[in-house]
SERO-155648 format. One line per 4 residues: number of its first residue (from 1); their letters; for each residue x, y, z of N, C-alpha, C. Coordinates in nm, 2 decimals. Atoms other than C-alpha are relative to their C-alpha. Layout:
REM SERO-155648
NUM> a> X Y Z X Y Z X Y Z | ...
//
This chain:
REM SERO-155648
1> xxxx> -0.06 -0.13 0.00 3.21 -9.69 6.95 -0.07 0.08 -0.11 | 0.09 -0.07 0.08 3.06 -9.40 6.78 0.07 0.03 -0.11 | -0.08 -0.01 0.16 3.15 -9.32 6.42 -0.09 0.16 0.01 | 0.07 -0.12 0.03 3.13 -8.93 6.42 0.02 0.05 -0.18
5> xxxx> 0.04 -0.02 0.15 2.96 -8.90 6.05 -0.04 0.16 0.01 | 0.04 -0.11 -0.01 2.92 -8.57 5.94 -0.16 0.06 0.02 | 0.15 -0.01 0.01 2.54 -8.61 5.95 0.00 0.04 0.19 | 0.00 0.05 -0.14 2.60 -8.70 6.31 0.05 0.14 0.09
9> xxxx> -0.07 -0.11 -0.08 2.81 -8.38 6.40 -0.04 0.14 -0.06 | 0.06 -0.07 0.10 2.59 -8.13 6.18 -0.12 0.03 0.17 | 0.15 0.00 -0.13 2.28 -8.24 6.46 0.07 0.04 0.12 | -0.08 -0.03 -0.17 2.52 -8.21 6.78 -0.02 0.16 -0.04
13> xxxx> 0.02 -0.13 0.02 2.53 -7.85 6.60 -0.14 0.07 0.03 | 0.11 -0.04 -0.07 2.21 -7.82 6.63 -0.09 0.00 0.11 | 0.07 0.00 -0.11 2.09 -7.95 6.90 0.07 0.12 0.13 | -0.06 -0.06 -0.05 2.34 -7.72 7.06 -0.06 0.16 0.01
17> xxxx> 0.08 -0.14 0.01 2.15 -7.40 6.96 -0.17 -0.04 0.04 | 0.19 0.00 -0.08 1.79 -7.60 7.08 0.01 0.03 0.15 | -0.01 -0.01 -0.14 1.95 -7.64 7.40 0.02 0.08 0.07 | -0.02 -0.13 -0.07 2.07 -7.34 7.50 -0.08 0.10 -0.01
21> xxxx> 0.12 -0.07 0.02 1.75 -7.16 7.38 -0.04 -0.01 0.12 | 0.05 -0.03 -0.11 1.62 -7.04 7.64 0.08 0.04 0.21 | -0.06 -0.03 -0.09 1.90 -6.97 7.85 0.11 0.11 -0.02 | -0.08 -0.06 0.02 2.22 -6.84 7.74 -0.04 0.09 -0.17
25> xxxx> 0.10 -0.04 0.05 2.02 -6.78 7.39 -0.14 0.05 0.03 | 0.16 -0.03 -0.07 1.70 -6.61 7.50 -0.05 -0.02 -0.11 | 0.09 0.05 0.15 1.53 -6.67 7.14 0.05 -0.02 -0.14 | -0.07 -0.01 0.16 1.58 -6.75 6.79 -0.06 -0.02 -0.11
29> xxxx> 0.05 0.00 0.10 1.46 -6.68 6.47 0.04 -0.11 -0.12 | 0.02 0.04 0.12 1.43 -6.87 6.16 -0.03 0.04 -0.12 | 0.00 -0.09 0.08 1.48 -6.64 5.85 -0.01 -0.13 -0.09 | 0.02 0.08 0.10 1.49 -6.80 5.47 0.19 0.01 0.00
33> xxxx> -0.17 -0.03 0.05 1.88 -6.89 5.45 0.04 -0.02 0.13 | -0.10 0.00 -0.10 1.99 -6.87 5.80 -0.09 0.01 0.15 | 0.05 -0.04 -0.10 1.91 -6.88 6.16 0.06 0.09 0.07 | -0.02 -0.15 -0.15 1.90 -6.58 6.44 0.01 -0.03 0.10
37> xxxx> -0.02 0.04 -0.15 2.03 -6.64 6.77 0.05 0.14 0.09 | -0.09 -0.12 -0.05 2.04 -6.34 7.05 -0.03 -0.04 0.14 | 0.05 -0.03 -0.19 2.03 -6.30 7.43 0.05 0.12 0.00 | -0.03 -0.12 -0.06 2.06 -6.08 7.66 0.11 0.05 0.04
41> xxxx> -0.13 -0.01 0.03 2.41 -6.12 7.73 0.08 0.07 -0.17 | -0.05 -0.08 0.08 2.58 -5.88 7.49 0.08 -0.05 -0.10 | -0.09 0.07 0.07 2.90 -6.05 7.37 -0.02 -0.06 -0.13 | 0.05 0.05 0.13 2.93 -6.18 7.04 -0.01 -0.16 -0.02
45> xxxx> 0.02 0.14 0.04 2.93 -6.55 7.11 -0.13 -0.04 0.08 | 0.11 0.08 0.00 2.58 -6.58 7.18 -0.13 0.11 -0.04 | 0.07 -0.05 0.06 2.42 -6.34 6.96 0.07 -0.03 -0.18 | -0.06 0.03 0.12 2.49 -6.42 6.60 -0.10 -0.09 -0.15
49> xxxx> 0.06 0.06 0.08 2.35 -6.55 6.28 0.05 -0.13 -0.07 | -0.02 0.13 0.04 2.42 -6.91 6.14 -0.08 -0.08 -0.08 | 0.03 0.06 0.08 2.35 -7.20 5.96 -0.10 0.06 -0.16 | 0.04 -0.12 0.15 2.35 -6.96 5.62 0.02 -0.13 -0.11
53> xxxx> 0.01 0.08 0.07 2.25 -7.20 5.40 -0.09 0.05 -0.14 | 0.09 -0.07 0.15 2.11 -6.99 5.04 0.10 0.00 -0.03 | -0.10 0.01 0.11 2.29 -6.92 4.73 0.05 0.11 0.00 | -0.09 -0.15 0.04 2.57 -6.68 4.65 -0.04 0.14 0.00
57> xxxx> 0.05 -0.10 0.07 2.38 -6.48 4.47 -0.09 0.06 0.14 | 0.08 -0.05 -0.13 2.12 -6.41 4.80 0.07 0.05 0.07 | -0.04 -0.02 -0.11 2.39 -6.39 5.03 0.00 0.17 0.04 | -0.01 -0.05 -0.02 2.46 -5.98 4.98 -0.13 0.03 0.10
61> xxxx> 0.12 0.00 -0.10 2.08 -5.94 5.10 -0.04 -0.07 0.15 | 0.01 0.11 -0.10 2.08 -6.18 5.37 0.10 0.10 0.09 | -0.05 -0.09 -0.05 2.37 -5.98 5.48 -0.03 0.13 0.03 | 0.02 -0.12 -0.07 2.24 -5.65 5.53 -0.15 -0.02 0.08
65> xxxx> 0.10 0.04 -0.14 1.95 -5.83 5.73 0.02 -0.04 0.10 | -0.04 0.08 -0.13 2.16 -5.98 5.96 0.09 0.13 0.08 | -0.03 -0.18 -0.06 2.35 -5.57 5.98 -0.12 0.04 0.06 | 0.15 -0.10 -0.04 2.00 -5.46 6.05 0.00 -0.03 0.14
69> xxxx> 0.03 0.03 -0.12 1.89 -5.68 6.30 0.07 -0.05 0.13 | -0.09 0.01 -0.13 2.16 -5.71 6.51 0.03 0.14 0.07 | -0.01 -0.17 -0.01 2.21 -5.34 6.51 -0.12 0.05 0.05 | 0.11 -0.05 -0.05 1.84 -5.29 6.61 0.00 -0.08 0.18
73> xxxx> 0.02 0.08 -0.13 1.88 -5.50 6.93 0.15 0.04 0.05 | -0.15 0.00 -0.05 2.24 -5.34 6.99 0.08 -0.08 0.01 | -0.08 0.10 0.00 2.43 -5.61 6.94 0.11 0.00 -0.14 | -0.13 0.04 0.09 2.77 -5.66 6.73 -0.06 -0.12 -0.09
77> xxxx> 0.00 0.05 0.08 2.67 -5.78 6.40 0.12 -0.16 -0.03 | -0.03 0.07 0.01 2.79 -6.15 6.41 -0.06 -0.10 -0.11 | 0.02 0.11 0.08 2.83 -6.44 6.17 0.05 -0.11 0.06 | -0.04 0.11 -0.05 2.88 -6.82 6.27 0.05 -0.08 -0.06
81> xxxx> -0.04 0.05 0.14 3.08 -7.01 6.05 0.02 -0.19 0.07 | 0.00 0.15 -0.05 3.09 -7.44 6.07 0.01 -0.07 -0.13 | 0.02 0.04 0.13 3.17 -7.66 5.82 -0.11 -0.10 -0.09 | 0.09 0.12 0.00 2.83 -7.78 5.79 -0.07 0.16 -0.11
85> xxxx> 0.07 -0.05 0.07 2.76 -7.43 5.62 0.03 0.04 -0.15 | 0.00 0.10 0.18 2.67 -7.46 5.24 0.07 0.10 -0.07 | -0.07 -0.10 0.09 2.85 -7.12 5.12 0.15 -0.06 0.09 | -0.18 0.02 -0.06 3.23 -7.30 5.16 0.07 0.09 0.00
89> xxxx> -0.07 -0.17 -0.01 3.40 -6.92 5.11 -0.09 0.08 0.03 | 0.11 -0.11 -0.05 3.12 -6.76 5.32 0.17 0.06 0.11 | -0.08 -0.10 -0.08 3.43 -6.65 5.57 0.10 0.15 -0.13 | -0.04 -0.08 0.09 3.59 -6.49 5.24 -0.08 0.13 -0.07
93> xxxx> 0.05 -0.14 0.13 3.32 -6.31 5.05 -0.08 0.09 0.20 | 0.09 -0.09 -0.11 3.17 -6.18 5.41 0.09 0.09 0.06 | -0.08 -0.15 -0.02 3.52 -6.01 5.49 0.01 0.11 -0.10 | 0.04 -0.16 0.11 3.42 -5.77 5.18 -0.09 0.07 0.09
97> xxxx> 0.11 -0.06 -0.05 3.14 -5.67 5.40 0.06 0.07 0.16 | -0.08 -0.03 -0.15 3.40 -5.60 5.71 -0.01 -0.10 0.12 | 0.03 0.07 -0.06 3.31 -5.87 5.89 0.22 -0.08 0.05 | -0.17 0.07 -0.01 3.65 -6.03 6.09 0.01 -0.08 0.10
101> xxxx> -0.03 0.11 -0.18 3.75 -6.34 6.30 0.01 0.05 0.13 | -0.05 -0.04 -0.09 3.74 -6.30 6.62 -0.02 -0.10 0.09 | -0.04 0.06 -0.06 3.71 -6.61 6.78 -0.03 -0.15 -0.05 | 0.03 0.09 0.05 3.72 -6.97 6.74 -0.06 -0.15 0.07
105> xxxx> 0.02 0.05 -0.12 3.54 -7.26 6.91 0.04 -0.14 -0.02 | -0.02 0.11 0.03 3.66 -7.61 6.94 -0.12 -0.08 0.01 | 0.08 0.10 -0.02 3.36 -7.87 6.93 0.06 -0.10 0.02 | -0.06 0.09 -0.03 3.49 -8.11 7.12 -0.12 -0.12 0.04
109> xxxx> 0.09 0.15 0.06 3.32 -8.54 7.11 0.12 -0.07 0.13 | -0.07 0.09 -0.03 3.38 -8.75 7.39 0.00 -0.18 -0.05 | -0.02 0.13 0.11 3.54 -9.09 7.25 -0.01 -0.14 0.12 | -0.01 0.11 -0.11 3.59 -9.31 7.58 -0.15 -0.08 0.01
113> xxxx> 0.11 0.09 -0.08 3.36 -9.61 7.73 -0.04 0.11 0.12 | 0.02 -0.02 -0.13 3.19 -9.53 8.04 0.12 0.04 0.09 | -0.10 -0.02 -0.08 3.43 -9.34 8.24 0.00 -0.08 0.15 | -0.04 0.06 -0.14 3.60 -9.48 8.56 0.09 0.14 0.03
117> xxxx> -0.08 -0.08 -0.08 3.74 -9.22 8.79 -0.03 0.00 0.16 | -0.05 -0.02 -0.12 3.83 -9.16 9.13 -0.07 0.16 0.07 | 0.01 -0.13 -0.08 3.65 -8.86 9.36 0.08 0.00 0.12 | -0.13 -0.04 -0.12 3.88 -8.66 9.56 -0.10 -0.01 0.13
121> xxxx> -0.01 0.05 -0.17 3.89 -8.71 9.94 -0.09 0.09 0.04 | 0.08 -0.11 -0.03 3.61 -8.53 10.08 -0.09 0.05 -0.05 | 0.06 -0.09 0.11 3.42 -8.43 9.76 -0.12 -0.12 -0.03 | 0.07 -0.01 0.03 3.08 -8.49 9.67 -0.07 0.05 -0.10
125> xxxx> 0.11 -0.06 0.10 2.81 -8.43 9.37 -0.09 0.00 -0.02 | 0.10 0.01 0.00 2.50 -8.37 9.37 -0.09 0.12 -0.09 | 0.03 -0.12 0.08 2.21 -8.21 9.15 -0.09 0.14 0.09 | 0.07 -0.10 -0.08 2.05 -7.86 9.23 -0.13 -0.03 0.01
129> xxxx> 0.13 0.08 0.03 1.73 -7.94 9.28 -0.07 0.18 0.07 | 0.05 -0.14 -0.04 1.62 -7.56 9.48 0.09 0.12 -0.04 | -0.04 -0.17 -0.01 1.64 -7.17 9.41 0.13 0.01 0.05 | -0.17 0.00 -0.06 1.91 -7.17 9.68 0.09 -0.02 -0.05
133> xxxx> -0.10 0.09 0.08 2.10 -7.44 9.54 0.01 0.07 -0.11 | -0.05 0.01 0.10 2.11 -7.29 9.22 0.06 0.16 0.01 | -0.08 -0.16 -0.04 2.20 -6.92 9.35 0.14 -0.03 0.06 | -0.17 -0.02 -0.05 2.51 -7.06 9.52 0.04 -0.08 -0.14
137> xxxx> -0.08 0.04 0.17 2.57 -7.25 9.16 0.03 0.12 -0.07 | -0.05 -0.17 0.07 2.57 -6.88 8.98 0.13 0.05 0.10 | -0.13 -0.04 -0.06 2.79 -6.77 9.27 0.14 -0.08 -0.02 | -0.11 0.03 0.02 3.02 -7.02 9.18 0.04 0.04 -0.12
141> xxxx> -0.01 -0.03 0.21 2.97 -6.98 8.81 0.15 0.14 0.03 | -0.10 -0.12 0.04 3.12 -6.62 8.90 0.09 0.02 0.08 | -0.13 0.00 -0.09 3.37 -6.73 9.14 0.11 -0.10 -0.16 | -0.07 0.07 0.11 3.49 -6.96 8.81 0.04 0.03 -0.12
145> xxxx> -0.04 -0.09 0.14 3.48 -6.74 8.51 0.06 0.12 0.05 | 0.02 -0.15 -0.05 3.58 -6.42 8.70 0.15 0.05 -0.05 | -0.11 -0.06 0.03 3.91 -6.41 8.51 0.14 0.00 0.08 | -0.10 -0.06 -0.14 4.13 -6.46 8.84 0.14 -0.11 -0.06
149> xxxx> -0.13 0.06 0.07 4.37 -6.70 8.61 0.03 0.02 -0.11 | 0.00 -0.05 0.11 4.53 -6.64 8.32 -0.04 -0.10 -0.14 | 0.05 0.14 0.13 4.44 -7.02 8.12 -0.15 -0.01 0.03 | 0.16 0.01 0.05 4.09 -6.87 8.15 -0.01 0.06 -0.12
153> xxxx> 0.03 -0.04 0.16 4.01 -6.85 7.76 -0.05 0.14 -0.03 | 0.13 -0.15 0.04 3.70 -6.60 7.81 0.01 0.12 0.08 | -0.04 -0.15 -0.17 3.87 -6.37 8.11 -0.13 0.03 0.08 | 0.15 -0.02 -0.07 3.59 -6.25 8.34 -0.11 0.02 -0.10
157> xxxx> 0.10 -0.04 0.06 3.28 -6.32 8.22 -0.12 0.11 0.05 | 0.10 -0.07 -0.03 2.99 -6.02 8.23 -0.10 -0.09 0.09 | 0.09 0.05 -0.11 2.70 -6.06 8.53 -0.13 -0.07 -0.08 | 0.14 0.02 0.06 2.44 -6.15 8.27 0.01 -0.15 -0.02
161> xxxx> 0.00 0.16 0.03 2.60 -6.50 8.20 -0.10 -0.05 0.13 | 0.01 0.03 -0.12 2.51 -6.58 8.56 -0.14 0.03 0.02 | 0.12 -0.01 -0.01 2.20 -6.41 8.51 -0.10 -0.12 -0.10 | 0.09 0.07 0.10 2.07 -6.62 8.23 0.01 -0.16 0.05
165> xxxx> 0.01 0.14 -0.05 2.17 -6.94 8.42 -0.13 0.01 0.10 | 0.12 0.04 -0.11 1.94 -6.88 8.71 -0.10 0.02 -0.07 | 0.12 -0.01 0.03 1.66 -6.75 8.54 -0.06 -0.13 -0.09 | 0.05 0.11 0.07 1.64 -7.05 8.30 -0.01 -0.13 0.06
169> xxxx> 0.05 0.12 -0.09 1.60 -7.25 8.66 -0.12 -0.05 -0.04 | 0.14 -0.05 -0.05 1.26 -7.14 8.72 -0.05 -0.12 -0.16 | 0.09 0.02 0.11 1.17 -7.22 8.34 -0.04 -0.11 -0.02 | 0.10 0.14 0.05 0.94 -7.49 8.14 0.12 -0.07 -0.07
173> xxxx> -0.05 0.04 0.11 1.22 -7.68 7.97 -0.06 -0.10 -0.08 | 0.02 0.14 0.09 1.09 -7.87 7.65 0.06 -0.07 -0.03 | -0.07 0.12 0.11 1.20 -8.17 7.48 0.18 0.00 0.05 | -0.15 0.04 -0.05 1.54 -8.18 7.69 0.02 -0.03 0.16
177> xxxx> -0.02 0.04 -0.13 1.65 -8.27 8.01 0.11 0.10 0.08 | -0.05 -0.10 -0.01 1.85 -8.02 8.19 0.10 -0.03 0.22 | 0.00 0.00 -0.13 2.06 -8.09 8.53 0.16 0.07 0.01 | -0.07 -0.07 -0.06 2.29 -7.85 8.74 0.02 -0.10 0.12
181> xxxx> -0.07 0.13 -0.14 2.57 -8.04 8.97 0.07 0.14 0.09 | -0.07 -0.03 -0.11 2.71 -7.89 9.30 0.09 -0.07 0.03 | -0.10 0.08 -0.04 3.03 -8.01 9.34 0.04 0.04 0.14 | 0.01 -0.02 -0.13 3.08 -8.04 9.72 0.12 -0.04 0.09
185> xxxx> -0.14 0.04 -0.08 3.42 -8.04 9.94 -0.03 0.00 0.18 | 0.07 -0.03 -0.12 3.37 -8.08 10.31 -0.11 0.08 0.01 | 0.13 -0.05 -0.05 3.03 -7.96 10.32 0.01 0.13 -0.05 | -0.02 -0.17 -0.01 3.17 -7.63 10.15 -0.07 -0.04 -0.18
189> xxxx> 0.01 -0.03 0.14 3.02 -7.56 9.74 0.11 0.05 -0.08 | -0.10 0.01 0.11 3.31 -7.57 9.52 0.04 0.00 -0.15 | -0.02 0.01 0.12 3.25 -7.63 9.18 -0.14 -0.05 -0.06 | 0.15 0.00 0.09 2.95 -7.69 8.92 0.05 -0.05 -0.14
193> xxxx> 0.03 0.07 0.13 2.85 -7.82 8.60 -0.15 -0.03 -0.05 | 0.11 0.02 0.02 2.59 -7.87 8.38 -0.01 -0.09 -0.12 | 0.00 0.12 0.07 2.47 -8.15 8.17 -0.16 0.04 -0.05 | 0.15 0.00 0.12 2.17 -8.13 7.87 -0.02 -0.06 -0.07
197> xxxx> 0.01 0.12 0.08 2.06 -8.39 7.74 -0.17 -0.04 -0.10 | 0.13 0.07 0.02 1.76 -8.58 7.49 0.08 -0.06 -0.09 | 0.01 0.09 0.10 1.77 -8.84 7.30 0.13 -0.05 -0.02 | -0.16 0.09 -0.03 2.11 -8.98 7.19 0.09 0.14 0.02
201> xxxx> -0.14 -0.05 -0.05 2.32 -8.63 7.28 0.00 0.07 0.11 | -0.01 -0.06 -0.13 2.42 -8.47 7.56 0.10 0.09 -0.02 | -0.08 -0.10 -0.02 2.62 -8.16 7.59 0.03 0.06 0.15 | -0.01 -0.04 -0.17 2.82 -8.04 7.94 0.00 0.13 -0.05
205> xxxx> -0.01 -0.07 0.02 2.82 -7.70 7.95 0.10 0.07 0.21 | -0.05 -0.06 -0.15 2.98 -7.46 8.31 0.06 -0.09 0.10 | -0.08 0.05 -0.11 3.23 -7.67 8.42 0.05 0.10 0.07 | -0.10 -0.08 -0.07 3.40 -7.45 8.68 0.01 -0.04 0.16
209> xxxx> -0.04 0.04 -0.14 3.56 -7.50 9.02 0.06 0.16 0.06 | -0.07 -0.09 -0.06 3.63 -7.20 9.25 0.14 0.02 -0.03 | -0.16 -0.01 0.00 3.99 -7.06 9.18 0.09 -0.06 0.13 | -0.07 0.05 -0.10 4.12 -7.13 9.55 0.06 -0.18 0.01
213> xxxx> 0.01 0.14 0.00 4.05 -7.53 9.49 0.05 -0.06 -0.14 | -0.02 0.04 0.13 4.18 -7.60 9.17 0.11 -0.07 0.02 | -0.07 0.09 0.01 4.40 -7.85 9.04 0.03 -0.11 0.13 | 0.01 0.11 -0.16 4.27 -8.10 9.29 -0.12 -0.12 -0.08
217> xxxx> 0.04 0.13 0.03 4.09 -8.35 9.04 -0.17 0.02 -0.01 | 0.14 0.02 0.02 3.75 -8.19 9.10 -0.13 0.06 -0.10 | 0.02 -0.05 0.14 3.71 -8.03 8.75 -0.04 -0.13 -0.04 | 0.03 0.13 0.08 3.74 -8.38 8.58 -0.10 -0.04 0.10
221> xxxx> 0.11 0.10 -0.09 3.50 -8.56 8.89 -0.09 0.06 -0.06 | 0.16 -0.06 0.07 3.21 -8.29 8.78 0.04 -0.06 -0.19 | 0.05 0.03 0.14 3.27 -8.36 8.40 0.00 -0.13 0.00 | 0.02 0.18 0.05 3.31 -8.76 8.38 -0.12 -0.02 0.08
225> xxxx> 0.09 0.06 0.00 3.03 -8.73 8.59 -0.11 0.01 -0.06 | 0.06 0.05 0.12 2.83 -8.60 8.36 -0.03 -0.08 -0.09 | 0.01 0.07 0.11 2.97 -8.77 8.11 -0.12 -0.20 0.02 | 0.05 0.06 -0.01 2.84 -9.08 8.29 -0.17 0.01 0.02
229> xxxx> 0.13 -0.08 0.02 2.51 -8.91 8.34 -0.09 0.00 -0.09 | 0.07 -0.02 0.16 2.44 -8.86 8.00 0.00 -0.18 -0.06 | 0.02 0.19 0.08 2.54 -9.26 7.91 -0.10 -0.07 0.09 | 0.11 0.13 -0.03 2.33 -9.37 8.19 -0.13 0.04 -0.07
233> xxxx> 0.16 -0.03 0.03 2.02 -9.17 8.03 -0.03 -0.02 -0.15 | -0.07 0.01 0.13 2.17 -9.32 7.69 -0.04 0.16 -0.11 | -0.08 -0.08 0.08 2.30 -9.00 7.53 0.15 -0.03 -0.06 | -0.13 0.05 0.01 2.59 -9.15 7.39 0.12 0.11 -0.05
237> xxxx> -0.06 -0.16 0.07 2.70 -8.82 7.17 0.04 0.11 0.10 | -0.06 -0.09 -0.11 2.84 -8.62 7.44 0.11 0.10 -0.06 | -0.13 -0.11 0.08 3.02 -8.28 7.33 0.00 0.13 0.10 | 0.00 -0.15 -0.07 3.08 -7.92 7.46 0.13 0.08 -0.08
241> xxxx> -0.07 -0.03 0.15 3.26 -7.64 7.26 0.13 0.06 0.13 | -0.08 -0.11 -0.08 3.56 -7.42 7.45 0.13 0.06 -0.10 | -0.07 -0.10 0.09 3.80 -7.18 7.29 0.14 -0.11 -0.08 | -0.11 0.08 0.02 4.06 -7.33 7.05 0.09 0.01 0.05
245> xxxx> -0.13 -0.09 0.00 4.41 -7.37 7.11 0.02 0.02 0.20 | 0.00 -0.06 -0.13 4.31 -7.29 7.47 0.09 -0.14 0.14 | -0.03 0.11 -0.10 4.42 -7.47 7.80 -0.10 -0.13 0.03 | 0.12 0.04 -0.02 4.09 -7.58 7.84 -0.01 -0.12 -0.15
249> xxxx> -0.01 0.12 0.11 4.10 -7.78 7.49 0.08 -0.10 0.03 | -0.10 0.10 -0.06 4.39 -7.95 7.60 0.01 -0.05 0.14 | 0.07 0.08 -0.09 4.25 -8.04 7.94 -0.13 -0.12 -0.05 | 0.12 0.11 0.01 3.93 -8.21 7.79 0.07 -0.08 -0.07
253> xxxx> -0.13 0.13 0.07 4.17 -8.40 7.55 0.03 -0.11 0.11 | -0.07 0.08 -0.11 4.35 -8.56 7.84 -0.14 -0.11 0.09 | 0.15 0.04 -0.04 3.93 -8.64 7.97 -0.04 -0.09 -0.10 | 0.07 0.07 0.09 3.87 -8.85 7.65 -0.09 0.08 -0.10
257> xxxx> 0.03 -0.09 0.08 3.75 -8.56 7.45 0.07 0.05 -0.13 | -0.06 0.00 0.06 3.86 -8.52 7.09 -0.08 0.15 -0.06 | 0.12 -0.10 0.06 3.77 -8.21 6.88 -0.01 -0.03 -0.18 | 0.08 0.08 0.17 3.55 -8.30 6.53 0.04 0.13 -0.07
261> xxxx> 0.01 -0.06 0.09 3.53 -7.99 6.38 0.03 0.18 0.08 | -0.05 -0.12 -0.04 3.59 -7.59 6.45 -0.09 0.14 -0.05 | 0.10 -0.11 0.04 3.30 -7.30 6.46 0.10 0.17 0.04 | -0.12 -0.16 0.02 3.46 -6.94 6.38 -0.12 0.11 0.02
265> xxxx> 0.07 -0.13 0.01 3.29 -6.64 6.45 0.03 0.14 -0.05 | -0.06 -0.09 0.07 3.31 -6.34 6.24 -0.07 0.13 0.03 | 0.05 -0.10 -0.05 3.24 -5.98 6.36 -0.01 0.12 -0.04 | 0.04 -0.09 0.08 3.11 -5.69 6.20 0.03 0.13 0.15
269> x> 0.00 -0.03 -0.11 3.29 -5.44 6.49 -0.09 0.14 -0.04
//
């Protein structure tokens, strides 16, 4: 069983911003003090600056580089706060600067063995492997986020999420392993998932199931099957973040999902 050491859940952090580089992240800098994370997608939870790690005394500076350059790329001046970063009253001295909570993410650690579960009557999963296949994955993506319930956390998501999935088909991925599932009900596309993995962790990311099909068990089949996915390719560290507090936290719970620690994001409106 894994012993989540802070060392151990610091790297999940990071590997979290390698992995999504290049998708939901379209690039990221490495300043002295902190890193830069933006895409194209607008919103403030995936443009933002993090792991601020300089001294006190630097931070006012640091701060009006992270106003600049978020402001030159149009984007809402964000900060990412984690308790892995080294200024412990960085959320305090940065609301002098206007900066204000606006959301918070659970990093959730699956704790279970090897899942055992049961797929529903009918239901199928398989990975995308073509263009096609991964165009009717986005169309689910935005049949899943589209806001049509109200224990969706993030309410409809913008067309660009959807955009940055597909395009990061096509792409070279380095140093990670990257697989999109089609969850499949009589021969109809129903739900998705995605699983990223190297070395010991693995992260799910787009669980979603069409609104019509829901609460039919095939939410949990796409994520345990990841989860087993990732153990067969030994990634044992298996995580994914979703809003605190949410329904969705308290669904992966019930899946063998605990949550370690809690990333806050702070917003310069």
């Amino acid at each position: 069983m894994t012993i989540f050491t802070k060392e151990i859940l610091e790297k999940a952090e990071n590997e979290h911003y390698r992995f999504q580089t290049g998708c939901y992240f379209s690039n990221s800098q490495e300043v002295k003090g902190a890193l830069f994370l933006w895409s194209k997608i607008k919103d403030s939870y995936w443009n933002y600056a993090t792991k601020i790690n300089i001294g006190e005394k630097y931070l006012e500076k640091l701060i009006k580089k992270i106003i600049e350059f978020y402001k030159n790329k149009d984007r809402k001046p964000t900060i990412y706060f984690t308790p892995f970063t080294k200024i412990r009253n960085l959320p305090e001295l940065i609301e002098k600067f206007g900066f204000k909570s606006k959301y918070k993410d659970a990093w959730m650690f699956y704790e279970g063995a090897r899942p055992k579960f049961e797929m529903p009557e009918n239901f199928t999963i398989r990975p995308v492997e073509t263009e096609k296949e991964m165009k009717i994955f986005t169309d689910i993506f935005i049949q899943s986020y589209g806001g049509a319930t109200s224990d969706e956390p993030y309410g409809a998501l913008p067309k660009e999420y959807s955009e940055c999935i597909f395009e990061s088909f096509s792409r070279l991925q380095k140093n990670k392993n990257v697989i999109h599932y089609l969850g499949i009900l009589n021969n109809e596309p129903v739900g998705i998932a995605t699983l990223i993995y190297s070395g010991e962790f693995g992260c799910i990311f787009n669980v979603g199931t069409n609104p019509v099909y829901r609460k039919k068990g095939m939410g949990k089949a796409l994520t345990l099957n990841a989860v087993t996915d990732a153990i067969k390719n030994r990634a044992n560290i298996i995580f994914l973040q979703t809003e605190q507090g949410s329904f969705n936290e308290k669904y992966y719970t019930k899946l063998g999902f605990s949550t370690k620690f809690i990333g806050e994001g702070f917003v310069l409106e």
